[in-house]
C-alpha positions in Angstrom: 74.4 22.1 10.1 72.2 20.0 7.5 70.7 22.6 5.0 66.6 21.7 4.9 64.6 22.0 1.9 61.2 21.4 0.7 61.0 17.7 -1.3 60.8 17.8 -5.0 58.3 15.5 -6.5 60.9 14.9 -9.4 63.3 13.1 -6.7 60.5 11.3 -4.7 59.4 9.5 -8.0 62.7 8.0 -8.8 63.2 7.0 -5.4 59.6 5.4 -4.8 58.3 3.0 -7.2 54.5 1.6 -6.7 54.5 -2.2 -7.4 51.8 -3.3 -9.7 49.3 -4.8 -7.9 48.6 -9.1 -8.9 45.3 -10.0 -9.6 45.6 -13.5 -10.1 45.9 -14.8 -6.4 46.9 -18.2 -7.2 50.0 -16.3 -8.5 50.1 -13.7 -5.8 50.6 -16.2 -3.0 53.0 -18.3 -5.2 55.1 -15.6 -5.8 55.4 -14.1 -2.1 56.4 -17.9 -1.4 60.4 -17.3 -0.8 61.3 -20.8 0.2 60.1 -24.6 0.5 58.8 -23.9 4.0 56.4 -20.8 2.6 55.1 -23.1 0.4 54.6 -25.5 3.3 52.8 -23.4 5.0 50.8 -22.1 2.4 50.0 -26.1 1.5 48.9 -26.3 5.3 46.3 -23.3 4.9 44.6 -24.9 2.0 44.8 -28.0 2.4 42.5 -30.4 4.7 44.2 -32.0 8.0 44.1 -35.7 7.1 45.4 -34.9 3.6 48.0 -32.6 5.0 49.5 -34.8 7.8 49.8 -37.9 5.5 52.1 -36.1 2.8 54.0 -34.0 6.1 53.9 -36.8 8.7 56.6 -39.9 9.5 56.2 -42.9 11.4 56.1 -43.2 15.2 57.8 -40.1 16.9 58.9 -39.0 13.4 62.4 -38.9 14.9 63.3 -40.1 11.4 62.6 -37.2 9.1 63.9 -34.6 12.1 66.8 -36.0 11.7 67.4 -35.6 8.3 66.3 -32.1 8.0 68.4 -31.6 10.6 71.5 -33.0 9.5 71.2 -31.0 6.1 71.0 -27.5 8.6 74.2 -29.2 10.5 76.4 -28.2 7.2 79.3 -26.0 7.2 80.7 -24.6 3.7 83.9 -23.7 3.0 83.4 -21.1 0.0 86.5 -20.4 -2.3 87.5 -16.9 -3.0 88.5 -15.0 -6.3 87.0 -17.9 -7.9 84.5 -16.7 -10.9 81.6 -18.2 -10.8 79.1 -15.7 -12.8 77.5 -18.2 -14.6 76.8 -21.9 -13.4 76.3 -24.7 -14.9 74.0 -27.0 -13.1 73.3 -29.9 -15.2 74.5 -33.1 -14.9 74.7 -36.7 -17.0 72.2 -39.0 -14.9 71.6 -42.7 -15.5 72.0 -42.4 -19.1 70.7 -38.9 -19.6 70.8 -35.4 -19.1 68.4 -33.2 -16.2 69.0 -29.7 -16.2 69.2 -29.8 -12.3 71.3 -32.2 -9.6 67.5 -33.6 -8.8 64.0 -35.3 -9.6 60.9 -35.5 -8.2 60.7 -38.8 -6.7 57.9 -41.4 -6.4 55.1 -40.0 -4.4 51.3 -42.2 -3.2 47.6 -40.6 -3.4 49.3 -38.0 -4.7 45.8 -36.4 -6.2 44.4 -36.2 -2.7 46.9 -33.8 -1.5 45.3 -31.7 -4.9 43.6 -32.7 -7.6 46.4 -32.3 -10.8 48.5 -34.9 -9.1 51.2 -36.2 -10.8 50.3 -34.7 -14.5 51.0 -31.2 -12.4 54.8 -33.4 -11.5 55.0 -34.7 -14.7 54.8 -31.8 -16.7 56.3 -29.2 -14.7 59.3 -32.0 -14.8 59.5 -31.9 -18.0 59.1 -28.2 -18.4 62.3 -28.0 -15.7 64.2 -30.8 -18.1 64.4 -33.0 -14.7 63.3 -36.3 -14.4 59.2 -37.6 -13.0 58.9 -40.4 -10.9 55.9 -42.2 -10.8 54.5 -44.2 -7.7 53.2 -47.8 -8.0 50.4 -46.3 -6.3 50.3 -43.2 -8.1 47.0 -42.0 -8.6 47.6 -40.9 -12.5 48.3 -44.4 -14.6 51.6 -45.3 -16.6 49.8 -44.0 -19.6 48.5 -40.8 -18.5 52.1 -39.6 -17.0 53.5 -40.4 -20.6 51.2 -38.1 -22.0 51.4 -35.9 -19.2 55.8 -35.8 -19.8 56.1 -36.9 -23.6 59.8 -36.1 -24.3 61.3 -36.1 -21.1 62.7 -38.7 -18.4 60.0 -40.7 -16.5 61.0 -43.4 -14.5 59.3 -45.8 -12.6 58.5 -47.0 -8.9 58.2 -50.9 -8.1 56.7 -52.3 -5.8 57.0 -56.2 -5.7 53.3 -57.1 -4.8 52.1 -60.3 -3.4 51.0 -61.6 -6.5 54.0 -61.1 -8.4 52.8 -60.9 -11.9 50.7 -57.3 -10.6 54.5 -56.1 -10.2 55.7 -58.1 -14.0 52.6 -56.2 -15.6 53.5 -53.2 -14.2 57.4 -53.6 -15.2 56.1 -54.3 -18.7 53.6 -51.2 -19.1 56.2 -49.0 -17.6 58.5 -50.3 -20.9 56.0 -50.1 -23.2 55.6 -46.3 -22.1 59.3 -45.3 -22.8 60.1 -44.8 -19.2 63.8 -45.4 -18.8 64.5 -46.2 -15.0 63.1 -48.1 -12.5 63.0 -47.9 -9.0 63.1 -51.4 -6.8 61.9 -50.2 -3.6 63.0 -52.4 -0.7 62.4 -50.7 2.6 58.9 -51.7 3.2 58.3 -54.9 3.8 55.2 -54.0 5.8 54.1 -50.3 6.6 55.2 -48.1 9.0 53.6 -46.6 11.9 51.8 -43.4 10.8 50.4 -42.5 13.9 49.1 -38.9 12.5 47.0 -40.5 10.2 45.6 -42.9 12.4 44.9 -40.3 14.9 43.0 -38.5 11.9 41.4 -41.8 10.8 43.0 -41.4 7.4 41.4 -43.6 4.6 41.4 -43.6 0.6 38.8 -42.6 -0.1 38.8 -40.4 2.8 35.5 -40.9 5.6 33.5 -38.0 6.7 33.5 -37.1 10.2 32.3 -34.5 12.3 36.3 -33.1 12.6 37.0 -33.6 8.6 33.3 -31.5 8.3 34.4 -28.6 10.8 38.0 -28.6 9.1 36.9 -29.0 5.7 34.1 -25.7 6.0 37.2 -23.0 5.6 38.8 -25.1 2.4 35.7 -25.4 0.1 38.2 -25.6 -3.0 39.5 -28.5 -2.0 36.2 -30.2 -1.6 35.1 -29.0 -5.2 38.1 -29.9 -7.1 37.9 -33.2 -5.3 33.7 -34.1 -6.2 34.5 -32.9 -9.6 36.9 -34.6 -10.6 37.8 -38.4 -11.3 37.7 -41.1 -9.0 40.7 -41.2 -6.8 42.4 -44.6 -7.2 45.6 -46.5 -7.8 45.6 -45.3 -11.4 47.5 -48.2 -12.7 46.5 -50.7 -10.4 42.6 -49.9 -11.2 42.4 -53.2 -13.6 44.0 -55.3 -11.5 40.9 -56.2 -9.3 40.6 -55.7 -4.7 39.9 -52.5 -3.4 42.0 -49.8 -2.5 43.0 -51.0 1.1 43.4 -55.2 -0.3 46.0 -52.9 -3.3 47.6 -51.0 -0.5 48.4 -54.1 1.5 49.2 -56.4 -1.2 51.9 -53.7 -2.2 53.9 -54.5 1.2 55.3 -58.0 1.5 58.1 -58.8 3.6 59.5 -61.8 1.6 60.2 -59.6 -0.9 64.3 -61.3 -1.7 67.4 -60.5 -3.8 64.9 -63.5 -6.2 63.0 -61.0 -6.7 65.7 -58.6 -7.7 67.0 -60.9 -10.0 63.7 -61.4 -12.1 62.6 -57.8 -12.3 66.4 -57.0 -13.5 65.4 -59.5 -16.1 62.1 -58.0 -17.4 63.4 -54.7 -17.3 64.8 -53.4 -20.2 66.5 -49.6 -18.9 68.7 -48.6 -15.9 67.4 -50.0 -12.3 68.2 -49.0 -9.3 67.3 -49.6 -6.0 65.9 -47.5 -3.7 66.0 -47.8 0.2 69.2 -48.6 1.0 70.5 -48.0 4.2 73.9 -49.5 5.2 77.4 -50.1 3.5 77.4 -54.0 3.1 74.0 -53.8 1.2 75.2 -51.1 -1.2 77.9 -53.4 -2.0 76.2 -56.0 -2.3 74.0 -54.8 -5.3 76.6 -53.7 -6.9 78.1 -57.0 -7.1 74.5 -57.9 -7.8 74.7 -55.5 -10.9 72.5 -52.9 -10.2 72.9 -49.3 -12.0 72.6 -47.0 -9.2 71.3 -47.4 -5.4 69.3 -44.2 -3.8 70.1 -43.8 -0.2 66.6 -43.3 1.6 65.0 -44.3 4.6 61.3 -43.5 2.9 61.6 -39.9 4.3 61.4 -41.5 7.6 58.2 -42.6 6.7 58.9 -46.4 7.4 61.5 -47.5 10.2 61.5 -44.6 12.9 65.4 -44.3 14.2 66.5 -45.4 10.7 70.0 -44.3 9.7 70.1 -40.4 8.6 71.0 -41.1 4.6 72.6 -37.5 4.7 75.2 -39.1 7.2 75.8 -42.4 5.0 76.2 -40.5 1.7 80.5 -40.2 2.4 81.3 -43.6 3.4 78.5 -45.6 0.5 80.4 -43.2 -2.0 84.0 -44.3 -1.2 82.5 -48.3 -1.6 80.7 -48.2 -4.0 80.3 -44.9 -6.0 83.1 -45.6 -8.6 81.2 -48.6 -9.2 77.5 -47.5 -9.3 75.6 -44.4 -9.4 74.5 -43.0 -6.0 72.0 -41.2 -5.5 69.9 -39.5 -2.1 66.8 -38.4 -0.5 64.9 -38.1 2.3 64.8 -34.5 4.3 66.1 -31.8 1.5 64.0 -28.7 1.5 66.4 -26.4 0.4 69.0 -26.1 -2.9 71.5 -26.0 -0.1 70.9 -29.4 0.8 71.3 -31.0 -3.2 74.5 -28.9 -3.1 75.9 -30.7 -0.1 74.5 -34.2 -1.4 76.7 -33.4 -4.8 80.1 -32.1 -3.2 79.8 -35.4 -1.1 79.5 -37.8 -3.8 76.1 -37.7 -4.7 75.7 -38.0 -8.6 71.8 -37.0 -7.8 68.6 -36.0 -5.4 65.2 -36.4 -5.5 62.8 -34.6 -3.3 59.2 -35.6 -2.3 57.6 -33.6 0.3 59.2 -30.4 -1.1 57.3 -31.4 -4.5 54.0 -31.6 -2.7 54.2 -28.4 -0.4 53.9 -27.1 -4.3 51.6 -28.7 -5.8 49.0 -28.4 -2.4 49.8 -24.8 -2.3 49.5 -24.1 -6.1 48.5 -27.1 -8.6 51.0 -27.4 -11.4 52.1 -24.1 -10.8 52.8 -25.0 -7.4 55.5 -27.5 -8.3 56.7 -24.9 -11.1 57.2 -22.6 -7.8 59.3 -25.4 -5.9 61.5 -26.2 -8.7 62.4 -22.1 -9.1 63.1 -22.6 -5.5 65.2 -25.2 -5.7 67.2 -23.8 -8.5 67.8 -20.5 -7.1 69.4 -21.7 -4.3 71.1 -23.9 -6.0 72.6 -21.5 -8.6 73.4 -19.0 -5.8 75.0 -21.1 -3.3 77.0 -22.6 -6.0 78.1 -19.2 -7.0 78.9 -18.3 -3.2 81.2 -21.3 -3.3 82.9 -20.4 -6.2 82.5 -22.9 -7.9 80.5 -23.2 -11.9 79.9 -26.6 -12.3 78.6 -29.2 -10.6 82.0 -31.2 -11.1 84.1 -28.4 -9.5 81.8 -29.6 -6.0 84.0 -31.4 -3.9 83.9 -32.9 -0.3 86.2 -30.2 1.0 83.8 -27.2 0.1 81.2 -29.4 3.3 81.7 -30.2 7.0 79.2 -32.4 8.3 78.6 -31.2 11.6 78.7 -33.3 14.6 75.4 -33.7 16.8 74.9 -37.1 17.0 77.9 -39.1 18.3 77.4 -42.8 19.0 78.5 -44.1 21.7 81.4 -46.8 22.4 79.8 -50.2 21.7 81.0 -53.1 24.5 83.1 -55.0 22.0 83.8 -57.7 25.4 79.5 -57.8 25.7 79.3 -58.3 21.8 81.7 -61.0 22.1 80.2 -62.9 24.8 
């Protein structure tokens, strides 16, 4: 028989503790956000359709971007037991210099519309990380501005080879002038891909007023004040260059963009380069030959060419080519630490992530992406730990399985041949 009894107040206290309630409800929601796809879904809530869609959309059937989210859940670990692991190291040598964490925030356009801070929220909650900021050609915050924005950290830079080529040497030259130490050649958009959300959504810079942008706009009234109030939204570091902001968004896409051109920026640029939009073996080794520094596997986070190779999938085999040779480096689909774990055990010597970047700053502003890289870290730090392992050099490709979902089918060698 269980002996009853009356409850002591005494015992009920130490059992019960009241949590302090959070008055600051920028901070509330932040904090109750437990993963990348919280803050997603906080982003969506606040955040008006047409802006939303263009930073979560892909082209076409977004097949693309499925697939690499997908391929990231389609990972098995093998964790090591009796292995201690109470501390981790996760820093890691990168192009020169050191970031705090296996990844950067990667190049990212129009980023004030998705919320007014834009990339000075990136910048400097990069450089209160210690990881490195990428800044877009068509970042909405100039060259200068990031600099001030990330003084003493890494900034690196995001080319786009522009019709009239010496927009792109000016830019190459500023970038310099600023301190930024890498530079991204981007070479997977010779024209632009099919966004079909935001053409459904009739998505423009600056954005037109409809009746459906009125009636969706009425329940987000902050976004609507932070954008009147604050300065124009432009191509920050294109603004002097003359043409308006859809003349600068097509002159940024030219698809006779060459290894030429390669070879000239490589000679203007004083830092590391790398390229970033590779998507097979023989091109990988290719620039290497071609003396790049590093290549970033990326298919434009499916954001281009619909279909286009899963860069996930490609990390193992680019790796044994080329990776004693050149740094390499992936994006495209990682939303969780997880996924930079399995990008490092497979070769990776780094990640950046985009979307994951903007879920934070739409849901929160600077502290928004603060929120994203805690994320990120914490999921790094404990699935490293789960592993057994305490370093990012202890990661290798037998603690990941890539799992099969995808198989291609036999090609007709005798109809290739014919």
């Amino acid at each position: 028989m269980v002996t009853r009894q009356l409850p002591k107040v005494t015992e009920l206290l130490e059992l019960m503790q009241f949590k302090k309630p959070e008055l600051d409800a920028r901070k509330r929601r932040l904090d109750a956000a437990l993963t990348i796809s919280d803050l997603r879904a906080i982003a969506k809530r606040r955040t008006p359709k047409a802006a939303f869609d263009y930073t979560d959309g892909a082209a076409e059937g977004e097949l693309s971007i499925t697939r690499a989210r997908q391929a990231f859940e389609d990972v098995e670990f093998h964790p090591d037991i009796l292995r201690p692991a109470a501390v981790v190291d996760t820093s890691t040598q990168i192009l020169g210099g050191l970031s705090a964490l296996p990844f950067g925030i990667a190049p990212t356009g129009f980023t004030r519309l998705m919320q007014t801070e834009g990339e000075s929220a990136g910048a400097g909650a990069a450089a209160a990380a210690g990881i490195p900021f990428t800044l877009s050609t068509l970042g909405t915050t100039s060259i200068e501005d990031v600099k001030r924005a990330n003084p003493h950290g890494r900034n690196w830079f995001q080319l786009y080879v522009m019709r009239d080529r010496d927009i792109s040497y000016g830019l190459v030259e500023r970038a310099a002038q600023a301190g930024f130490d890498t530079l991204q050649f981007t070479v997977d958009t010779p024209i632009a891909g099919a966004r079909l959300r935001d053409k459904r959504n009739g998505f423009s810079i600056p954005p037109q007023l409809t009746v459906g942008t009125i009636v969706n706009a009425i329940p987000r009234p902050w976004w609507w004040y932070d954008f009147l109030t604050t300065p124009k939204l432009e191509f920050a570091s294109l603004s002097t260059t003359g043409g308006t902001v859809g003349e600068l968004l097509n002159a940024a896409m030219d698809p006779t963009i060459s290894y030429d051109d390669l070879g000239v920026i490589r000679s203007l640029w004083p830092g590391k380069i790398v390229v970033k939009g590779v998507q097979n073996v023989t091109d990988a080794a290719r620039l290497v030959d071609e003396g790049v520094d590093g290549i970033i596997l990326s298919n434009h986070g499916g954001r281009q060419l619909d279909r286009a190779p899963v860069p996930f999938h490609l990390l193992p085999e680019v790796v044994r080519e080329v990776g004693s040779d050149a740094t390499v480096m992936v994006d495209t689909g990682i939303m969780n630490g997880a996924d930079i774990v399995a990008s490092i055990a497979l070769g990776a010597k780094f990640t950046l992530i985009g979307r994951a970047y903007l879920y934070g700053l739409m849901a929160g502003g600077r502290q928004g992406v603060d929120r994203t890289i805690e994320i990120l870290r914490s999921e790094i730090e404990r699935t490293m730990t789960l592993l057994g392992v305490a370093s990012l050099e202890e990661l290798e490709p037998r603690h990941v399985t890539q799992l099969v979902r995808m198989v291609p089918r036999p090609r007709d060698s005798a109809r290739e041949t014919a």
